[in-house]
VEXGUBA-739642 format. One line per field, with one value per residue: residue number from 1; x, y, z of N, C-alpha, C in turn; residue in one letter. Coordinates in steps of 0.1 Angstrom, whole numbers, plus 5000, padded with zeros to 4 digits. Layout:
residues N
seq (NUM  ...)
nX (X  ...)
nY (Y  ...)
nZ (Z  ...)
caX (X  ...)
caY (Y  ...)
caZ (Z  ...)
cX (X  ...)
cY (Y  ...)
cZ (Z  ...)
type (A  ...)
//
This chain:
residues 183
seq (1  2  3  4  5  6  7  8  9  10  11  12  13  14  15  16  17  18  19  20  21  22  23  24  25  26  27  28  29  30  31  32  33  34  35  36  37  38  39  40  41  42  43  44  45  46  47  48  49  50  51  52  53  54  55  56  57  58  59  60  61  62  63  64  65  66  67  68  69  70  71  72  73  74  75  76  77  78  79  80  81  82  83  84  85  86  87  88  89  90  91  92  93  94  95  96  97  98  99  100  101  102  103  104  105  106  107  108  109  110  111  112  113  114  115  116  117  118  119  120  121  122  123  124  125  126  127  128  129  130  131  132  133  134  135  136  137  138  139  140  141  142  143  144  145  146  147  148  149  150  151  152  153  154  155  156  157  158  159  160  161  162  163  164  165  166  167  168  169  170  171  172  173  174  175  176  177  178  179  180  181  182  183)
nX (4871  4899  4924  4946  4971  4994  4987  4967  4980  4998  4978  4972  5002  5019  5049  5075  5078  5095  5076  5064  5084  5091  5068  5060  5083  5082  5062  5060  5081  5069  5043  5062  5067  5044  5032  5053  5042  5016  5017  5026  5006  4988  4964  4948  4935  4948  4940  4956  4957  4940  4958  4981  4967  4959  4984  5000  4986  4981  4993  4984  4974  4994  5007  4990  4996  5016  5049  5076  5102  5101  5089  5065  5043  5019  4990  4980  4985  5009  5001  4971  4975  4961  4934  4931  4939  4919  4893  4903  4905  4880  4868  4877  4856  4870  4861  4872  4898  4902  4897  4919  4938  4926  4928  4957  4981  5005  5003  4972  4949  4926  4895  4894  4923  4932  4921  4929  4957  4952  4947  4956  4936  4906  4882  4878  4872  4904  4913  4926  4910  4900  4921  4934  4935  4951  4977  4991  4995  5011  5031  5043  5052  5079  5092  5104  5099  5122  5148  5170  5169  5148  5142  5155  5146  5133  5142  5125  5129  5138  5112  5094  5105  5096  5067  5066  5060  5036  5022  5011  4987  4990  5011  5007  4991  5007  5024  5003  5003  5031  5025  5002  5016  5039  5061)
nY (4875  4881  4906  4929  4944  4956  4966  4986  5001  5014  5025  5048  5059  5057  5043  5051  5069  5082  5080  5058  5036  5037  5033  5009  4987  4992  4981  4951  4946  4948  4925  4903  4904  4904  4875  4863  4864  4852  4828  4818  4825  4807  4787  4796  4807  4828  4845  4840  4850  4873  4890  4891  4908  4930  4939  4949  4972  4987  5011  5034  5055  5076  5090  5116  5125  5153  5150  5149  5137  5112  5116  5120  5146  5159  5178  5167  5160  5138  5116  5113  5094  5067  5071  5083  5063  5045  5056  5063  5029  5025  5034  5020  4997  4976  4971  4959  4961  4985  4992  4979  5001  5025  5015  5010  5028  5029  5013  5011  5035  5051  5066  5084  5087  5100  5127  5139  5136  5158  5147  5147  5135  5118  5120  5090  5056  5043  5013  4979  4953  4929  4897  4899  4928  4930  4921  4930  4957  4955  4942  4963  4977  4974  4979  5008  5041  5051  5062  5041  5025  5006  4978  4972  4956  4966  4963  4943  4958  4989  4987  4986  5011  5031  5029  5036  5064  5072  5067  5051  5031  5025  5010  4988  4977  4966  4951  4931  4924  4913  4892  4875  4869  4857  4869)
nZ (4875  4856  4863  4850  4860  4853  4825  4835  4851  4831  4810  4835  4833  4818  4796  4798  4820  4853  4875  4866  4863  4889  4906  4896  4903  4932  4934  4925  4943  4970  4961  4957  4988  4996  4989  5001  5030  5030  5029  5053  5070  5096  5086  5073  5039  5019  4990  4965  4939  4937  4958  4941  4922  4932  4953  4934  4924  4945  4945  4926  4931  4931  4912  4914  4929  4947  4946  4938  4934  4930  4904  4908  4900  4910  4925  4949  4984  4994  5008  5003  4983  4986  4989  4965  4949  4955  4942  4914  4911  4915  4896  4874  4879  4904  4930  4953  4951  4950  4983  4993  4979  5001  5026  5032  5043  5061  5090  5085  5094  5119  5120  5143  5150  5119  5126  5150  5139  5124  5097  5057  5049  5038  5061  5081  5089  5078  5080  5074  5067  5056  5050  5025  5024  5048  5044  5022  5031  5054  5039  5024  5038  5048  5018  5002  4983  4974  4946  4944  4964  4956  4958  4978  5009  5035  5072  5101  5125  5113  5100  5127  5137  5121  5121  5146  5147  5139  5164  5194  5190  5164  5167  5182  5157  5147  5160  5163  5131  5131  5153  5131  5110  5112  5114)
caX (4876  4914  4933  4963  4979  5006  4982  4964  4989  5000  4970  4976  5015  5028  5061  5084  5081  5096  5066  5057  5093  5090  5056  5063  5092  5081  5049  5064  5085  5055  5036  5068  5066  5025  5031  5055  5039  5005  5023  5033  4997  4986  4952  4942  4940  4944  4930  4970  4954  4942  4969  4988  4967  4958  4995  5006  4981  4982  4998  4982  4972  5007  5009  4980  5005  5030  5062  5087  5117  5098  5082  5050  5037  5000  4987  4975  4994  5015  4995  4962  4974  4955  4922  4929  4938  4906  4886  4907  4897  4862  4861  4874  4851  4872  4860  4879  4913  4899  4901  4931  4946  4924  4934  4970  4989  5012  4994  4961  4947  4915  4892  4901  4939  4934  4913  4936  4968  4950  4959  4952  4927  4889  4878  4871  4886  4911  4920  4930  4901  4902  4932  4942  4943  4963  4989  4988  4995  5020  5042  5042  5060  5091  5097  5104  5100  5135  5152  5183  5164  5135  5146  5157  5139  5142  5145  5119  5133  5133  5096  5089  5110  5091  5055  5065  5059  5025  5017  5013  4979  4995  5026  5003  4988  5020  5022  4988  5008  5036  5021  4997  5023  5049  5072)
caY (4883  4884  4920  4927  4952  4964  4974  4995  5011  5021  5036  5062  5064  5058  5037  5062  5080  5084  5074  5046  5025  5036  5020  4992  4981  4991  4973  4941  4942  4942  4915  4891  4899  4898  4864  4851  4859  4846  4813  4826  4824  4794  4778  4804  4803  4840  4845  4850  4861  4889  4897  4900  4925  4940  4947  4958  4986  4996  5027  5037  5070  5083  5101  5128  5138  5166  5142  5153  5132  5100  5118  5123  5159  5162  5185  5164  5157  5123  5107  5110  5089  5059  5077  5089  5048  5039  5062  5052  5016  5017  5037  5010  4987  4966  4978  4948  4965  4998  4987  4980  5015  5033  5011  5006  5037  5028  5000  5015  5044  5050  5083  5096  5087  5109  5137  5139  5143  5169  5145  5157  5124  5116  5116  5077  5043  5033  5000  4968  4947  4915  4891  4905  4941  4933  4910  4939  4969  4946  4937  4977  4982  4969  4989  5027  5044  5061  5058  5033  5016  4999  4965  4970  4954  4972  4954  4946  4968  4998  4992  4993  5025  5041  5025  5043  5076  5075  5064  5034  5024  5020  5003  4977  4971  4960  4937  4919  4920  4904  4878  4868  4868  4849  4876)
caZ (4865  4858  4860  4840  4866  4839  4818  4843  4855  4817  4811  4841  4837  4801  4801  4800  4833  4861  4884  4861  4870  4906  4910  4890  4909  4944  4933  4924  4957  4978  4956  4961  5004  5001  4986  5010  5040  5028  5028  5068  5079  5095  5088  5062  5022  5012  4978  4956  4924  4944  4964  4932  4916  4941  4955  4921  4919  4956  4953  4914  4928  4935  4902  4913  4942  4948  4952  4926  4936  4922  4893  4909  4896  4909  4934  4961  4995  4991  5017  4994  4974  4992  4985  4953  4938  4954  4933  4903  4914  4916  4881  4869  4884  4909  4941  4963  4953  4958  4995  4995  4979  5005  5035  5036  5051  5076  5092  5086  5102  5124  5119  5151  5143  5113  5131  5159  5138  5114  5083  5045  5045  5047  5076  5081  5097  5071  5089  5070  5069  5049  5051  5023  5025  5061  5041  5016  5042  5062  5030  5017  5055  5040  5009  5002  4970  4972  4935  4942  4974  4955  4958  4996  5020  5056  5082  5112  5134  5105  5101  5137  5140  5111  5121  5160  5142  5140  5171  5200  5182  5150  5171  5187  5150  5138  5167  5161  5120  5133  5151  5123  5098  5123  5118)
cX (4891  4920  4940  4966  4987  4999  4975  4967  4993  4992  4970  4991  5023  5040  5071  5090  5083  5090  5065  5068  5096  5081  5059  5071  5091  5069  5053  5075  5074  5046  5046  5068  5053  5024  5038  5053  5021  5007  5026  5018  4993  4968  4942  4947  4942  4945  4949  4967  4951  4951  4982  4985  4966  4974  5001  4997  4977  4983  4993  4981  4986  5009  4998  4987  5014  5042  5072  5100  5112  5088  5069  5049  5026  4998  4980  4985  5000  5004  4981  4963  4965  4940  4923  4929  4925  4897  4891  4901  4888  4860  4866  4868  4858  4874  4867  4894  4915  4900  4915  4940  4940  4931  4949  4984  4991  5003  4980  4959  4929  4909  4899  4915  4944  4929  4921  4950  4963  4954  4953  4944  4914  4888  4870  4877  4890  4921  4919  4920  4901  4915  4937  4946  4953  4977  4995  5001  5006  5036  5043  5050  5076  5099  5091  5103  5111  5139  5170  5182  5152  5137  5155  5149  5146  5139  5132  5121  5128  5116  5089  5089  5101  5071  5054  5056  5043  5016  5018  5002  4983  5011  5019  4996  4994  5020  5014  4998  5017  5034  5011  5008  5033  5064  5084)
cY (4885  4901  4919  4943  4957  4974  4989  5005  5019  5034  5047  5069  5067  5051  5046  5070  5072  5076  5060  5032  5025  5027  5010  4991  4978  4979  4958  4934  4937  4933  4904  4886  4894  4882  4855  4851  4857  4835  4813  4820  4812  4792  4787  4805  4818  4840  4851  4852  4873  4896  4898  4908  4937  4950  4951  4970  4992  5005  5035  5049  5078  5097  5117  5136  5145  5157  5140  5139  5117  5101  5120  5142  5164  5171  5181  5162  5141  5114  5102  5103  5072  5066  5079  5076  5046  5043  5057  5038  5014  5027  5026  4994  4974  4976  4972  4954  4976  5001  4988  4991  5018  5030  5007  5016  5027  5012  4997  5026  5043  5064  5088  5100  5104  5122  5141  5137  5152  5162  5145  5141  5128  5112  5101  5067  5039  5020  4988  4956  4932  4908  4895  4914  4938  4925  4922  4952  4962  4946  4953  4989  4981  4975  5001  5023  5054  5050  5051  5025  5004  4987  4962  4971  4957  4960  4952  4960  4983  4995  4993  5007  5032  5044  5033  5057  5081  5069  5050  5028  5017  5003  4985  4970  4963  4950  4928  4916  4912  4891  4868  4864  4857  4860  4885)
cZ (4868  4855  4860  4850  4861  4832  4824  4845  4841  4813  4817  4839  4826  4808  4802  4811  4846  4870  4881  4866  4883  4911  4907  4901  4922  4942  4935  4935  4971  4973  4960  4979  5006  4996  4995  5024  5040  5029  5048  5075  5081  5095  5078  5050  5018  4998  4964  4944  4931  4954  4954  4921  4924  4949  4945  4921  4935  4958  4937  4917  4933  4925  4909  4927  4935  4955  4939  4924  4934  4912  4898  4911  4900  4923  4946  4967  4991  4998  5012  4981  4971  4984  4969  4941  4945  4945  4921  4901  4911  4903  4872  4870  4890  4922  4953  4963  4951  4971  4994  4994  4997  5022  5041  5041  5057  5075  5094  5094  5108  5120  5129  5151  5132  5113  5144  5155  5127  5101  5075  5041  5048  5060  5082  5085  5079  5076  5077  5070  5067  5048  5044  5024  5040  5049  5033  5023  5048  5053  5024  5031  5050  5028  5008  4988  4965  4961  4944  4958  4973  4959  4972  5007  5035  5065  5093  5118  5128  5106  5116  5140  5134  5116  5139  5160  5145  5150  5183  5192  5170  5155  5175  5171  5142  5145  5163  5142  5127  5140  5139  5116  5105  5119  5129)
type (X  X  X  X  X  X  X  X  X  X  X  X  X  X  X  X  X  X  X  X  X  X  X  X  X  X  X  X  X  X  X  X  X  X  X  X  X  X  X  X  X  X  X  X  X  X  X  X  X  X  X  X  X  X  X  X  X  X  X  X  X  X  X  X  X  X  X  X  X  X  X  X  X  X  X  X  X  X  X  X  X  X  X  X  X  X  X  X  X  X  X  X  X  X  X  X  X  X  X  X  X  X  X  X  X  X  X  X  X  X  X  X  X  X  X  X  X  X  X  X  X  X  X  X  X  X  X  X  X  X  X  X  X  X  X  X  X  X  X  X  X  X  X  X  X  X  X  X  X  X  X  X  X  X  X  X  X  X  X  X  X  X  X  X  X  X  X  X  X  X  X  X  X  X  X  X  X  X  X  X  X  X  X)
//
């Protein structure tokens, strides 16, 4: 079954706002990187209809956060926004890119990760599982959702710096990303 990712998103955003040309844009930056380092891996097909709906509606639950300064209004923590598109997802019956919202923090997180920094998540391994969600999570390293940065890709280095933050676990997961990827 084919998903119209546009539409999707419509439904939650309306064209008009704020949020709605943040995501779009960031969305469509991480679908052009998830596509060219799907092409990066060697000896594997990843699935690029699904890594282009799926990285367009990766971040759908943004709206239900508290993050003003890209139009997002909603009263959850930013970081729930992972959890909050999964649920979206699987109400609308595509539970494969429900995965992917919930898994793609950072470079995935582990329970104890998120039990051991106190963070406003479920308490559960959100790790990267399937080639795609890693290609996914990997390519969503690279772009911000700051207004007049969408379309600027950081650098290696920036996403190591950023990916330090949360840890060496998270630091060594980037590793194992950049070798897959040949980054």
């Amino acid at each position: 079954m084919k998903v119209d990712p546009l539409r999707l998103i419509q439904k939650y955003y309306g064209k008009n706002k704020l949020a709605y040309k943040i995501l779009v844009t960031h969305s469509k930056m991480v679908t052009l990187k998830a596509l060219e380092l799907a092409d990066k891996v060697k000896g594997a097909k990843p699935d690029k209809q699904f890594l282009q709906e799926a990285a367009m509606l990766h971040d759908i639950g943004i709206f239900l956060t508290n993050a003003p300064s890209i139009g997002c209004k909603g009263g959850a923590p930013y970081l729930m926004h992972g959890p909050l598109g999964r649920e979206i997802l699987e109400k609308e019956g595509l539970p494969k890119h429900a995965l992917v919202c919930d898994r793609h923090t950072g470079v995935g997180l582990t329970k104890k990760e998120i039990e051991a920094r106190d963070l406003p998540l479920p308490k559960r391994n959100m790790l990267p599982l399937s080639l795609e969600e890693k290609i996914i999570c990997f390519a969503d390293c690279f772009y911000g959702k700051s207004p007049g940065k969408l379309r600027t890709e950081k650098s290696i280095v920036k996403v190591e710096k950023n990916i330090a933050k949360f840890g060496p676990k998270s630091v060594a997961r980037l590793v194992e990303f950049r070798r897959l990827f040949r980054v």
